[in-house]
N, C-alpha and C positions, 0 to 999 in steps of 0.2 A: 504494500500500500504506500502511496507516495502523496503528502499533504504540499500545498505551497499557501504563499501568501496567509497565514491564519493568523488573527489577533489573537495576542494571548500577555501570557505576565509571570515573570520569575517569581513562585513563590519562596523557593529555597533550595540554595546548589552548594555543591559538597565536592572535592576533591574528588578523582579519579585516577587512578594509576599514575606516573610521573607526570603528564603535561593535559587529561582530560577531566570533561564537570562532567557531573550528571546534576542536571537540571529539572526539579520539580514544577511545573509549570501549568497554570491555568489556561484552558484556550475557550475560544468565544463556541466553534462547533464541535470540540473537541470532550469537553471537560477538562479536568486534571487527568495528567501522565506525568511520562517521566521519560528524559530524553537523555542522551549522552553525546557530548559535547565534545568532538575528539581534536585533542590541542589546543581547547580553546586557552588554555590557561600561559601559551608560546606566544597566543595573536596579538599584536601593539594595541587594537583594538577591542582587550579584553574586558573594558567597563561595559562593554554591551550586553554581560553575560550579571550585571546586579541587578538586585529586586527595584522596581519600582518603575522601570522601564516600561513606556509600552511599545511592545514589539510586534515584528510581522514574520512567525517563522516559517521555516519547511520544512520535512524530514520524513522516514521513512520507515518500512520496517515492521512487521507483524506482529512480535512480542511485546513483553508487559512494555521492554526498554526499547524505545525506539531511538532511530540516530539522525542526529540534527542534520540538516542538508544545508540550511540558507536562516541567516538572522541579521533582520533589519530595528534597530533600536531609536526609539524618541525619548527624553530625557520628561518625566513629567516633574510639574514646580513643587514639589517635597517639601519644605518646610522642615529643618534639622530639626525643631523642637516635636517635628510629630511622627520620627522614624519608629520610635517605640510601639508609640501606639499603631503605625502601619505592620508593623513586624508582628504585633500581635494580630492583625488582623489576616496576614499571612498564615499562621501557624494553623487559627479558625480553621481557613481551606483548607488548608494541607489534611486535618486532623477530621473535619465533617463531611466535606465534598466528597462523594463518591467517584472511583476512577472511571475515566472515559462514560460521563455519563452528563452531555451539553448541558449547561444552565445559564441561559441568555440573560435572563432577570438578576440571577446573583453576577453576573460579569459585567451586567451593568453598574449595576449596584454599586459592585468594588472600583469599577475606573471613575463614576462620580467621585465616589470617598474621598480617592486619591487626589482627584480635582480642586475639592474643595474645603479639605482639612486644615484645620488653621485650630491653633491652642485656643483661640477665645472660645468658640462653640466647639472644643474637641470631644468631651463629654457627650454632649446628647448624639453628636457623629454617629461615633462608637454604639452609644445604644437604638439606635436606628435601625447602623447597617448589621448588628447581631440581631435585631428583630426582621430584617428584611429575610438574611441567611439563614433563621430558623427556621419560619413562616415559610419559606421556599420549597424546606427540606420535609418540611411535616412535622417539628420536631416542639414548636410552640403552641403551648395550651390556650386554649382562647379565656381569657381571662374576663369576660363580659358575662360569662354564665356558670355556674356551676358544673359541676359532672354529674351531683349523683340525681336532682331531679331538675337539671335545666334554668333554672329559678335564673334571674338576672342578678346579679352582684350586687348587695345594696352598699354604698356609698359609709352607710354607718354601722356595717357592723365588719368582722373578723375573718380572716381566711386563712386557710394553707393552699401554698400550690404543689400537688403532686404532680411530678414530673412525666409518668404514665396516662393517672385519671385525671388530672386536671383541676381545676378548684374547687376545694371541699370546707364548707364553714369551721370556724377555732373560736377559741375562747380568745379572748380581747391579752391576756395573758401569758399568752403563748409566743415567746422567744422566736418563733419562725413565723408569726402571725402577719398578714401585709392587713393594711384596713384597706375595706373596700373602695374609697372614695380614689387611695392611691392606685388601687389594680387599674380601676377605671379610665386614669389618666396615665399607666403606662400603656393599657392598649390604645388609646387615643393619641398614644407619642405626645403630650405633655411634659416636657421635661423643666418647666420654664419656674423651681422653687428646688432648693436644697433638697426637702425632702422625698421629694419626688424625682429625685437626682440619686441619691441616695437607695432608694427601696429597685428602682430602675437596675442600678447594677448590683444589688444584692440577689435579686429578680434572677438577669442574665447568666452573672456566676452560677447559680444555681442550676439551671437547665442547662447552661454548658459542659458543667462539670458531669453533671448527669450521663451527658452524651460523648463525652470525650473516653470514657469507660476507663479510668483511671491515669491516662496520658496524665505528664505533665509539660505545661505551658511553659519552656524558657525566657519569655517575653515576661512573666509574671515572675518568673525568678528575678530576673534582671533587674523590673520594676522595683521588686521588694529590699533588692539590696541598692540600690542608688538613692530609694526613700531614706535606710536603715543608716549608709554613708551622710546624708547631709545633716542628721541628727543625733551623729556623736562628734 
């Protein structure tokens, strides 16, 4: 099989034998694969081969790994203060997106992000585009209605959300309890008050973690130790 011209996007490449990557990579009709990159690591022109690029590849090849033919790179406007948070946003894919299996809506999704990420609204970004990639995937509970009899979520009282069945009433008491009025306004994408800033990514974490089946995020190490370094 031989692809040309496909939009796609380095989620995360790795060393290969003395001078090759193998490159995880998002594509627009593609999905996620995984491609090997032979010498790219010899070529003068080897920053075409970093995440955040968007590029136009080719390549070829039946198996899981297929081998890169042709890579055109455009440099997108990144913002050094929001590599992190794109790197986590990488890992997402890498870790939820199923292989070779096209998802126009989530590739859209990610090239906006990338477009328009800026520190001042990074926050609700991030909870967006993990609400977009959940939703995509089947993986987010609809949070406007109960599981066990449908009922609508009332604004004043208590919830759990199980990550399976979905939302189920708690005691106002309860350490994992969201209140209704917030569920409401994370399914609404309201992020526009701390607290609702707040319950939002304790929300996400929650169903990502669920779904990453024990992985761990090194973007979320990283974060934890750079927080850990500017407070000793």
């Amino acid at each position: 099989m031989r692809v040309s011209d496909q939009p796609a996007f380095i989620l995360h490449r790795r060393d290969f034998r003395d001078s090759s990557l193998i490159l995880d990579v998002f594509t627009l009709h593609h999905g996620r694969l995984s491609l090997l990159a032979k010498g790219a690591r010899k070529r003068r022109d080897s920053s075409v081969y970093q995440p955040f690029n968007r590029l136009s590849l080719g390549w070829t090849g039946a198996s899981d790994l297929k081998t890169l033919t042709a890579i055109d790179a455009v440099a997108m406007p990144l913002a050094a203060d929001c590599y992190l948070a794109a790197y986590y946003v990488n890992e997402l894919l890498l870790y939820l997106m199923p292989v070779q299996d096209p998802n126009a809506a989530v590739f859209q999704a990610y090239q906006n992000l990338l477009l328009s990420i800026n520190s001042t609204g990074l926050e609700s970004s991030l909870r967006e585009f993990e609400m977009d990639l959940l939703n995509s995937l089947g993986l987010m509970p609809d949070l406007m209605r109960t599981s066990q009899d449908n009922a609508t979520v009332d604004a004043h009282r208590f919830y759990r959300v199980d990550c399976e069945n979905g939302v189920v009433p708690s005691a106002a008491d309860d350490a994992q309890a969201f209140a209704g009025e917030v569920l409401l306004k994370i399914e609404q994408r309201q992020f526009d008050d701390e607290n609702s800033r707040r319950a939002a990514r304790r929300l996400m974490r929650q169903i990502i973690d669920f779904n990453l089946h024990g992985r761990t995020l090194q973007s979320r190490k990283l974060y934890q130790q750079m927080h850990a370094s500017r407070h000793t």
